[in-house]
Residue frames as a rotation matrix with the C-alpha (Angstrom) as fourth column:
UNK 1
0.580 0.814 0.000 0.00
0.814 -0.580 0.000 0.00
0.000 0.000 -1.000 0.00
UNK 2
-0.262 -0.438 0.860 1.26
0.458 -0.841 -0.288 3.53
0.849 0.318 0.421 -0.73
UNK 3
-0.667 -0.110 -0.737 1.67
0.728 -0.305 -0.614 5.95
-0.157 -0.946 0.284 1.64
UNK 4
-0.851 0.455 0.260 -1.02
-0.429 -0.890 0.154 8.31
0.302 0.020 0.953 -0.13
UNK 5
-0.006 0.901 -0.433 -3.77
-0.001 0.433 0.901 5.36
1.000 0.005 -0.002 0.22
UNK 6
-0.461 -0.567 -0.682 -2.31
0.672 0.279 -0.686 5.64
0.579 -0.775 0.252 4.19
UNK 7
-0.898 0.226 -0.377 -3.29
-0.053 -0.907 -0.419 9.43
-0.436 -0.356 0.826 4.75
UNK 8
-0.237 0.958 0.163 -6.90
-0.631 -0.279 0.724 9.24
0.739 0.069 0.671 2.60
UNK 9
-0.109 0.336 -0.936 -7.49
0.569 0.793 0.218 5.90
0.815 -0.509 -0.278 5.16
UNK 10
-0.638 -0.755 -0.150 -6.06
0.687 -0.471 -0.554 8.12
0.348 -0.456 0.819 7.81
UNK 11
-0.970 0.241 -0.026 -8.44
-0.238 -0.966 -0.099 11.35
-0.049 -0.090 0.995 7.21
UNK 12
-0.143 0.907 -0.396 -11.52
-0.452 0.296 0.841 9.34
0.880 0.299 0.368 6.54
UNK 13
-0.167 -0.058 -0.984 -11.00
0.754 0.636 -0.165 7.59
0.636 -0.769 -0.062 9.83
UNK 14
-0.944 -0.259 -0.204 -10.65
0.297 -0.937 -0.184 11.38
-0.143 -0.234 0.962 11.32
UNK 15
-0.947 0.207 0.247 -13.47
-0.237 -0.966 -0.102 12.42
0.217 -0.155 0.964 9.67
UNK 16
-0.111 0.491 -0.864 -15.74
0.504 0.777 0.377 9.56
0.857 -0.393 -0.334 11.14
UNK 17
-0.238 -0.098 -0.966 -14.66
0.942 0.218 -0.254 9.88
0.235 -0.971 0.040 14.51
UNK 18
-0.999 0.030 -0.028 -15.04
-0.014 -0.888 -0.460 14.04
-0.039 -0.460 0.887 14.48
UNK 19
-0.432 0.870 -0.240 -18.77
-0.465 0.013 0.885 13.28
0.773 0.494 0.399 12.77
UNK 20
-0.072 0.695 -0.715 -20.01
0.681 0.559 0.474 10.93
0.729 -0.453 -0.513 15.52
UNK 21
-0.781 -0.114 -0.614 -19.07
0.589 -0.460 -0.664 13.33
-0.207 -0.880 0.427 18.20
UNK 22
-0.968 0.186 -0.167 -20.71
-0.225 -0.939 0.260 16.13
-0.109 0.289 0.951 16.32
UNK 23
-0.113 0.899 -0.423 -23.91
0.036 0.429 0.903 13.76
0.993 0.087 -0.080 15.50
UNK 24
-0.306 -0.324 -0.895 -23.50
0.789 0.439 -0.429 13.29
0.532 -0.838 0.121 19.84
UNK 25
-0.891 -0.100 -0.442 -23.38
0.300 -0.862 -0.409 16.75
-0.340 -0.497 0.798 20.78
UNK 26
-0.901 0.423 0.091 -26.00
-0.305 -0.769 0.561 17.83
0.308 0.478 0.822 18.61
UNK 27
-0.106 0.761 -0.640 -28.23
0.239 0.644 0.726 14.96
0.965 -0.076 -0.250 19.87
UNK 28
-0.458 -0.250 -0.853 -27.67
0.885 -0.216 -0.412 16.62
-0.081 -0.944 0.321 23.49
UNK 29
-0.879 0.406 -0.249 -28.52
-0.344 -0.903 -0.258 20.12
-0.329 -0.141 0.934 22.46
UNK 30
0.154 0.834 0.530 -31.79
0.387 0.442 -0.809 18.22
-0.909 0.330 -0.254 20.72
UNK 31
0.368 0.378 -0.850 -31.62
-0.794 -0.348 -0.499 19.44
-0.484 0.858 0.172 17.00
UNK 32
0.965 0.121 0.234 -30.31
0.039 0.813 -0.582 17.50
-0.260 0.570 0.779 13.71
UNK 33
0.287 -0.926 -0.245 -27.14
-0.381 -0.346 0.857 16.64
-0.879 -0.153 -0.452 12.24
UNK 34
-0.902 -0.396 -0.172 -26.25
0.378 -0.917 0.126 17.76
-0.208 0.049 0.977 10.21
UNK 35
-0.085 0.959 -0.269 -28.49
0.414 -0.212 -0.886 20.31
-0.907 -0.186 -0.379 9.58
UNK 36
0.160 0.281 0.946 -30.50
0.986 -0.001 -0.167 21.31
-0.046 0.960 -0.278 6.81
UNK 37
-0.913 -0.398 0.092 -29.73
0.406 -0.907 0.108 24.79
0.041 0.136 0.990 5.07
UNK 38
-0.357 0.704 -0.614 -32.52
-0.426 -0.708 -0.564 27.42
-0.831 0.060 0.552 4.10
UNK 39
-0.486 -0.233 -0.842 -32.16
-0.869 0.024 0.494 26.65
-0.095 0.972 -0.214 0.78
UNK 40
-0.921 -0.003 -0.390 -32.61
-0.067 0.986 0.150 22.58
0.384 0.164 -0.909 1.23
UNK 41
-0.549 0.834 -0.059 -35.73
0.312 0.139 -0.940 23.30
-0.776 -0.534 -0.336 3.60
UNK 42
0.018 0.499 -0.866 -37.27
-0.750 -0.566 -0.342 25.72
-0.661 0.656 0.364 0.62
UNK 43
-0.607 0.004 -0.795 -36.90
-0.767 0.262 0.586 22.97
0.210 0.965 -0.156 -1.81
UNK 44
-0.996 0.086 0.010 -38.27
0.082 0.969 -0.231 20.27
-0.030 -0.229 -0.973 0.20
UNK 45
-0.277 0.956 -0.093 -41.39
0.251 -0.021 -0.968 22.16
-0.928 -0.291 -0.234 1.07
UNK 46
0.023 0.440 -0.898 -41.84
-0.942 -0.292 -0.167 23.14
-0.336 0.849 0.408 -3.05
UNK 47
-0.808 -0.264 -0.526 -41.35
-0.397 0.905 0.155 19.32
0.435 0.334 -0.836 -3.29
UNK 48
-0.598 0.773 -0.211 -43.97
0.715 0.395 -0.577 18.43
-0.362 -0.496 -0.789 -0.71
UNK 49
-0.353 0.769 -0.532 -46.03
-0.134 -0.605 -0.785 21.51
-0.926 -0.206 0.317 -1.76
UNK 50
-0.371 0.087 -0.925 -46.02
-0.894 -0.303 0.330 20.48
-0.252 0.949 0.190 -5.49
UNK 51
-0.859 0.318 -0.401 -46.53
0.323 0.945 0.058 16.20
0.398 -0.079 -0.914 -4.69
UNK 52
-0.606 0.677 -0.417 -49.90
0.446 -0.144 -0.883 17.82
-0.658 -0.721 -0.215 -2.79
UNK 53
-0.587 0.239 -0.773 -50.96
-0.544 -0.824 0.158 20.08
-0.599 0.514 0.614 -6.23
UNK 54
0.203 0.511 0.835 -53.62
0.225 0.806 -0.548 18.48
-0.953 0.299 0.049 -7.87
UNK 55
-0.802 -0.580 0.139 -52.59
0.174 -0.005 0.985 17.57
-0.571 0.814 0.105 -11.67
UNK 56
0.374 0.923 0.086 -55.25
0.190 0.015 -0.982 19.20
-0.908 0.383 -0.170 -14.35
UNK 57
-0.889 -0.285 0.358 -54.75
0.398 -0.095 0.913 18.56
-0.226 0.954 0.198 -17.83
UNK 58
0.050 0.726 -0.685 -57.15
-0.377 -0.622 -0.687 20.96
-0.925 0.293 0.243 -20.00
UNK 59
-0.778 -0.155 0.609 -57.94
0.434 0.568 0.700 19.49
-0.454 0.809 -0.374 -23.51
UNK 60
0.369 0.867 -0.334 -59.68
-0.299 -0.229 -0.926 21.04
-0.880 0.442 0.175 -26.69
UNK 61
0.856 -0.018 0.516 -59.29
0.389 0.679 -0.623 20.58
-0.339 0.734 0.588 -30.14
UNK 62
0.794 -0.492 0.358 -56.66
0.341 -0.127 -0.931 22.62
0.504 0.861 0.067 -31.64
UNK 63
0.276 -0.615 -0.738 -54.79
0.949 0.297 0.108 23.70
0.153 -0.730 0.666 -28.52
UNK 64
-0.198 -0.402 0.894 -55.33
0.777 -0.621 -0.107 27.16
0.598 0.673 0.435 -29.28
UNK 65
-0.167 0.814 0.556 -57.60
0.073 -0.552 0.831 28.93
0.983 0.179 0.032 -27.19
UNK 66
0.503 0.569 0.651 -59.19
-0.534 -0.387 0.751 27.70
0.680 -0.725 0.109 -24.97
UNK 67
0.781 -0.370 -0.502 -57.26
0.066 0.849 -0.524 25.32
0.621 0.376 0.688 -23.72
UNK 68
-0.515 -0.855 0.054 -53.96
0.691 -0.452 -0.565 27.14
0.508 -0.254 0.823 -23.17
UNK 69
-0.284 0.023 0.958 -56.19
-0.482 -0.868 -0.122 29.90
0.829 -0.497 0.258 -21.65
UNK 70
0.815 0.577 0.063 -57.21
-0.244 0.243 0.939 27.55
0.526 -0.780 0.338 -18.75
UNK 71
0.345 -0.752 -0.562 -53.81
0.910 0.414 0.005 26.46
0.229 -0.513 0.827 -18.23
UNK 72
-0.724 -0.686 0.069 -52.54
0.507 -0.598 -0.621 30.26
0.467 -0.415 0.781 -17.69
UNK 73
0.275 0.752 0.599 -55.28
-0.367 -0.494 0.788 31.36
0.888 -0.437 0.140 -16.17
UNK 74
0.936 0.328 -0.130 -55.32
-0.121 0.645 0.755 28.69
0.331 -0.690 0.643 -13.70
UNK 75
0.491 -0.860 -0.138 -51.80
0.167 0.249 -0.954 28.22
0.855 0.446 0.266 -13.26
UNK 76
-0.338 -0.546 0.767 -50.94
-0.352 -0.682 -0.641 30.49
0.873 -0.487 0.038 -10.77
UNK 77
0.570 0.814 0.114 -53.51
-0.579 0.300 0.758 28.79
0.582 -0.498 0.642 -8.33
UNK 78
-0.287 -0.903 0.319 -51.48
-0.932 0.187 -0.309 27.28
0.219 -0.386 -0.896 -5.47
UNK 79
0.097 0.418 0.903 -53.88
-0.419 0.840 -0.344 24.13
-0.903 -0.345 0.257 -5.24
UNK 80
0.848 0.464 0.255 -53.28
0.091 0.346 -0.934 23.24
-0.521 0.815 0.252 -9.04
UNK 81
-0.544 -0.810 -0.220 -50.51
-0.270 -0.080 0.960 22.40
-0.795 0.581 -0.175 -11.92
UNK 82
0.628 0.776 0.060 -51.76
-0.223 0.253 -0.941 22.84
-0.745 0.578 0.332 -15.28
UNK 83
-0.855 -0.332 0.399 -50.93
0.298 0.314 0.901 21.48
-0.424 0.890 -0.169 -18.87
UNK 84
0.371 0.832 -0.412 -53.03
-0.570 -0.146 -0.808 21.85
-0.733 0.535 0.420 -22.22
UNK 85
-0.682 -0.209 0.701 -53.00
0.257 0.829 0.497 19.64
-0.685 0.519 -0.512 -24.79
UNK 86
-0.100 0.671 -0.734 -55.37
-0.967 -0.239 -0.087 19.73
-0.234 0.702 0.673 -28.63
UNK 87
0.313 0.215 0.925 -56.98
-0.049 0.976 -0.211 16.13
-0.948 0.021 0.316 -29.37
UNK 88
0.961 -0.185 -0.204 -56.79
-0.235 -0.162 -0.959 17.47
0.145 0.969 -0.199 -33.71
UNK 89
0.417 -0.897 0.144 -52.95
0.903 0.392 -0.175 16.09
0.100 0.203 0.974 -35.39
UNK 90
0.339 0.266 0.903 -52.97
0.631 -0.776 -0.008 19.72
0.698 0.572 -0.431 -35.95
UNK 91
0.898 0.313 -0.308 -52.92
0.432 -0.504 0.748 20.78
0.079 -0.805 -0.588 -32.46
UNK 92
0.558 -0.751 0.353 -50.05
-0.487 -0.641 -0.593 22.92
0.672 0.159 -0.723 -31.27
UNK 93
-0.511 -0.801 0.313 -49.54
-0.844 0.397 -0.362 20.24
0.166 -0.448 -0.878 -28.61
UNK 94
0.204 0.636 -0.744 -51.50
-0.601 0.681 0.418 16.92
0.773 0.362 0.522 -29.68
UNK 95
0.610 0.378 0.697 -52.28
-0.768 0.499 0.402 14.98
-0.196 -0.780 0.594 -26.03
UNK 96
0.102 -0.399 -0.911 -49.98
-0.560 0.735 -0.384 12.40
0.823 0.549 -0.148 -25.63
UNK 97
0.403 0.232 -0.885 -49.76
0.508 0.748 0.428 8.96
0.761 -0.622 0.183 -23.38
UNK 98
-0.257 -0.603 -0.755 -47.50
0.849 0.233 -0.475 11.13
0.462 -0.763 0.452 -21.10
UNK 99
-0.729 0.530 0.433 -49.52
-0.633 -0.762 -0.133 14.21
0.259 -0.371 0.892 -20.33
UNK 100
0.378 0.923 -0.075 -52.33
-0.336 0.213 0.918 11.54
0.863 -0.322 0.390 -19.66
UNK 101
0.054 -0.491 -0.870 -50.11
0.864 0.460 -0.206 9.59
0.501 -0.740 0.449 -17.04
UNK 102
-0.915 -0.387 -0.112 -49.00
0.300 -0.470 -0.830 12.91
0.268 -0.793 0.546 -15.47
UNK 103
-0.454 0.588 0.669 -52.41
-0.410 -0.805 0.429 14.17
0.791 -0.080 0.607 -15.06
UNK 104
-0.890 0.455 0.009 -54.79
0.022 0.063 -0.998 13.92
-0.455 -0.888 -0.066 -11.57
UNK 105
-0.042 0.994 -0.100 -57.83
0.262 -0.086 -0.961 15.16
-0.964 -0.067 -0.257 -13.25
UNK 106
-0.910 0.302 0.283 -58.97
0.118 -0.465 0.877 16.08
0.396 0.832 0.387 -17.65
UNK 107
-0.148 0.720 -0.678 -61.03
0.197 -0.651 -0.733 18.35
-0.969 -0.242 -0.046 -18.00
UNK 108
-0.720 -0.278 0.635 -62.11
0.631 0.118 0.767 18.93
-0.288 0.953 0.090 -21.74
UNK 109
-0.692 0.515 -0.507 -64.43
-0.344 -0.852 -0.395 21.57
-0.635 -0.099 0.766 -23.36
UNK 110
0.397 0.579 -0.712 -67.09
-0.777 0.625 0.076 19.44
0.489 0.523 0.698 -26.04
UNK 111
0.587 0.792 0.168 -68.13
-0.701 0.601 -0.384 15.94
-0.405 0.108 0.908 -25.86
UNK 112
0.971 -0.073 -0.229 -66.26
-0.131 0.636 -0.760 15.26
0.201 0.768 0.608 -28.64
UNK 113
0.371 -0.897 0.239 -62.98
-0.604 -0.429 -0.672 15.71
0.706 0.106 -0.701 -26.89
UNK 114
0.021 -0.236 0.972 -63.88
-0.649 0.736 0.193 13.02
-0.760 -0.635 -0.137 -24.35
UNK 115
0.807 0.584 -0.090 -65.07
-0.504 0.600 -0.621 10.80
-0.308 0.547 0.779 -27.43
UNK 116
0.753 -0.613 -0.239 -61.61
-0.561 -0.408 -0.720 11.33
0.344 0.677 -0.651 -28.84
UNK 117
-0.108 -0.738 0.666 -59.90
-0.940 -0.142 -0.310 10.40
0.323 -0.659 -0.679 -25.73
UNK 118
0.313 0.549 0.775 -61.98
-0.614 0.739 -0.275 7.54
-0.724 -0.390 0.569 -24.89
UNK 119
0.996 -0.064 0.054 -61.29
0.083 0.673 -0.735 5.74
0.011 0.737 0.676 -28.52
UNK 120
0.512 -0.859 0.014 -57.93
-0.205 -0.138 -0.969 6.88
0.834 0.493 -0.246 -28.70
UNK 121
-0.502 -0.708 0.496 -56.43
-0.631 -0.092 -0.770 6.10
0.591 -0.700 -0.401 -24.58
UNK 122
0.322 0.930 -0.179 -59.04
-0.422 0.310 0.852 3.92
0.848 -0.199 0.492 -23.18
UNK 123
0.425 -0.393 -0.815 -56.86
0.765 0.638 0.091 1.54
0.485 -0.662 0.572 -20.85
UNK 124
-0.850 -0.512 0.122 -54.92
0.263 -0.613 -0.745 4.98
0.456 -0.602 0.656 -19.23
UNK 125
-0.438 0.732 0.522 -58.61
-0.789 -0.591 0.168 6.86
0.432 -0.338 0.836 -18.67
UNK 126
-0.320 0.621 -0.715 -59.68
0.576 0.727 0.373 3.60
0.752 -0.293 -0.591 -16.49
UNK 127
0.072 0.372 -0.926 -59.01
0.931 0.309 0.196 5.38
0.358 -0.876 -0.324 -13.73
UNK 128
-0.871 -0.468 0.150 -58.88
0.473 -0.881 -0.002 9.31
0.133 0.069 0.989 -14.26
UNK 129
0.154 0.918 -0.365 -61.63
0.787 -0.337 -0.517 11.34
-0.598 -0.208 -0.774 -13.44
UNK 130
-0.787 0.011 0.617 -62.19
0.542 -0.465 0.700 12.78
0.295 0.885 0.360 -17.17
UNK 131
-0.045 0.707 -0.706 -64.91
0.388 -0.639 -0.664 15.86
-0.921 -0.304 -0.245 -16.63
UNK 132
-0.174 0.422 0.890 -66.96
0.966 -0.101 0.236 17.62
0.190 0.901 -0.390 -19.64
UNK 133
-0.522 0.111 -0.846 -67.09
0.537 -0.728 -0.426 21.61
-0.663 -0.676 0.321 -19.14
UNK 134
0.313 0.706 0.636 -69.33
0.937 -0.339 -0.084 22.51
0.156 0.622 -0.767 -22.53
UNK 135
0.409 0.074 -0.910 -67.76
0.051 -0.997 -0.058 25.12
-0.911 -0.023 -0.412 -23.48
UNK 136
0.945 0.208 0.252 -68.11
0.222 0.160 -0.962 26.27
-0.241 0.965 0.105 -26.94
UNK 137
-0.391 -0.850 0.353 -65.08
0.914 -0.316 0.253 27.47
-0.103 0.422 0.901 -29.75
UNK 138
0.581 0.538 0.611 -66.74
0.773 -0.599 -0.209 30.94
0.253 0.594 -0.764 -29.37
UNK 139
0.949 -0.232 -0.214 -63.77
-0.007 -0.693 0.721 32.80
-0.315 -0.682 -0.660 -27.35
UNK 140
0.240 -0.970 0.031 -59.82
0.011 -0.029 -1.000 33.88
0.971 0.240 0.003 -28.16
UNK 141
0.129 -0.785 -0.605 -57.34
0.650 0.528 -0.547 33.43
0.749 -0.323 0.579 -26.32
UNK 142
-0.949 -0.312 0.049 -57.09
0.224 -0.775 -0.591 35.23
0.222 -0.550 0.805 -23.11
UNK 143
-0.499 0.516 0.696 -60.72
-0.010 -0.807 0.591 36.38
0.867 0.287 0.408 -23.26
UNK 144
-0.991 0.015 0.132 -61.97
-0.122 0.307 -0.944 37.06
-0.055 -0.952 -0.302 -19.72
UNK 145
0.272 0.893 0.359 -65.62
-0.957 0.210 0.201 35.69
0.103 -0.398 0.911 -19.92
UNK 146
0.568 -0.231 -0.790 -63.91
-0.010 0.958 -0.287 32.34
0.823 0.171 0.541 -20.80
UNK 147
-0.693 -0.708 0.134 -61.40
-0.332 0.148 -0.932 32.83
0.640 -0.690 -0.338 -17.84
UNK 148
-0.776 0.026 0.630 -64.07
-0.609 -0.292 -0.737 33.30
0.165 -0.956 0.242 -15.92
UNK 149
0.668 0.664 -0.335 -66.42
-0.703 0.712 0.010 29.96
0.245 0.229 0.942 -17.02
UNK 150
0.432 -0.655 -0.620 -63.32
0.082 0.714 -0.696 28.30
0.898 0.250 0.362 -16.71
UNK 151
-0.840 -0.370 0.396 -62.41
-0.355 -0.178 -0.918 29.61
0.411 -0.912 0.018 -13.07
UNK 152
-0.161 0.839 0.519 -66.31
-0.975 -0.216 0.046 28.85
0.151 -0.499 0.853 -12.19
UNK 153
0.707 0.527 -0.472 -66.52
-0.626 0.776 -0.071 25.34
0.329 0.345 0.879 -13.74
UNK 154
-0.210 -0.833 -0.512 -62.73
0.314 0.438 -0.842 24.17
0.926 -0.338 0.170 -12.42
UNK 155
-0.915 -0.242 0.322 -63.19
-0.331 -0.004 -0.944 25.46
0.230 -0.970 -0.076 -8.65
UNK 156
0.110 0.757 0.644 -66.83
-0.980 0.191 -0.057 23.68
-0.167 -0.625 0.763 -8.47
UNK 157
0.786 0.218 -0.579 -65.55
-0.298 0.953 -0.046 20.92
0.542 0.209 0.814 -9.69
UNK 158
-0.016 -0.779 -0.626 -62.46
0.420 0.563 -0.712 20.18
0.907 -0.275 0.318 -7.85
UNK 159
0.752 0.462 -0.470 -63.94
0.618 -0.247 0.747 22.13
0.229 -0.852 -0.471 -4.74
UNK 160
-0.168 -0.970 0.175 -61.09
0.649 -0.242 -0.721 24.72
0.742 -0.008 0.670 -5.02
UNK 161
0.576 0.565 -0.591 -60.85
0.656 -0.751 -0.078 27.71
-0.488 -0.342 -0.803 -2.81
UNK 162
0.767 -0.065 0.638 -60.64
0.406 -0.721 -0.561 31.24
0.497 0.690 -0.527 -4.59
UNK 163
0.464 -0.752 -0.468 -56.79
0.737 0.034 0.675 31.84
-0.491 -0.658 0.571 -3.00
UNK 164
-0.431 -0.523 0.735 -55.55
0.850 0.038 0.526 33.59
-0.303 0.851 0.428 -6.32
């Protein structure tokens, strides 16, 4: 054995023996060891505060509209993480097996967007609670009567409260 493999054996042995004390003492004053930074505590709780966010995926046809306006509308909502998705090839982001998997709850605006979903994912949507919100293609992007069907119909259905 070399005499460097001597001194890492050496310092690792060192910094054992200085750790248990320190794990000792700290168990005396009562806190943790080591402890956790600011930083590490802030991430954990946006880790636990995001595993707690219910997942709502928002589906129409072309992904244009309405859609995308429920997801930024809604977005900001600290009970909720949104996506949008367009059932049409066409769409600007065409629903795929992994937006269903990530999702908690779909929410779609026509009929035919559950129809879609239903022929086209059946075995994923066994167990998703898929929801109809009839609302028409009569609204651009952004437009606040739609925000505000779309804030009415998404907090009675998922029993939100109006935090936002």
């Amino acid at each position: 054995m070399s005499n460097k493999d001597n001194s890492f054996r050496e310092k690792r042995w060192k910094d054992i023996y200085l750790r248990s004390e320190k794990i000792a003492r700290a168990q005396q004053l009562g806190f943790e060891y080591p402890r956790t930074t600011e930083k590490q505590l802030v991430q954990e709780e946006a880790m636990r505060q995001s595993a707690e966010r219910c997942k709502v995926l928002f589906i129409c046809s072309r992904n244009q509209w309405r859609s995308p306006t429920a997801e930024q509308s809604l977005r900001k909502h600290p009970q909720l993480q949104t996506r949008s998705a367009g059932t049409s090839p066409n769409a600007r982001h065409t629903v795929s097996v992994d937006d269903i998997r990530w999702a908690d709850v779909i929410m779609v605006m026509e009929e035919k967007h559950k129809s879609r979903l239903v022929a086209q994912f059946t075995r994923l949507l066994n167990n998703k609670p898929l929801y109809v919100l009839d609302i028409p293609d009569d609204y651009q992007f952004m437009d606040p009567e739609l925000i505000e069907l779309l804030e009415q119909s998404t907090h009675s259905i998922l029993n939100l409260t109006k935090q936002f």
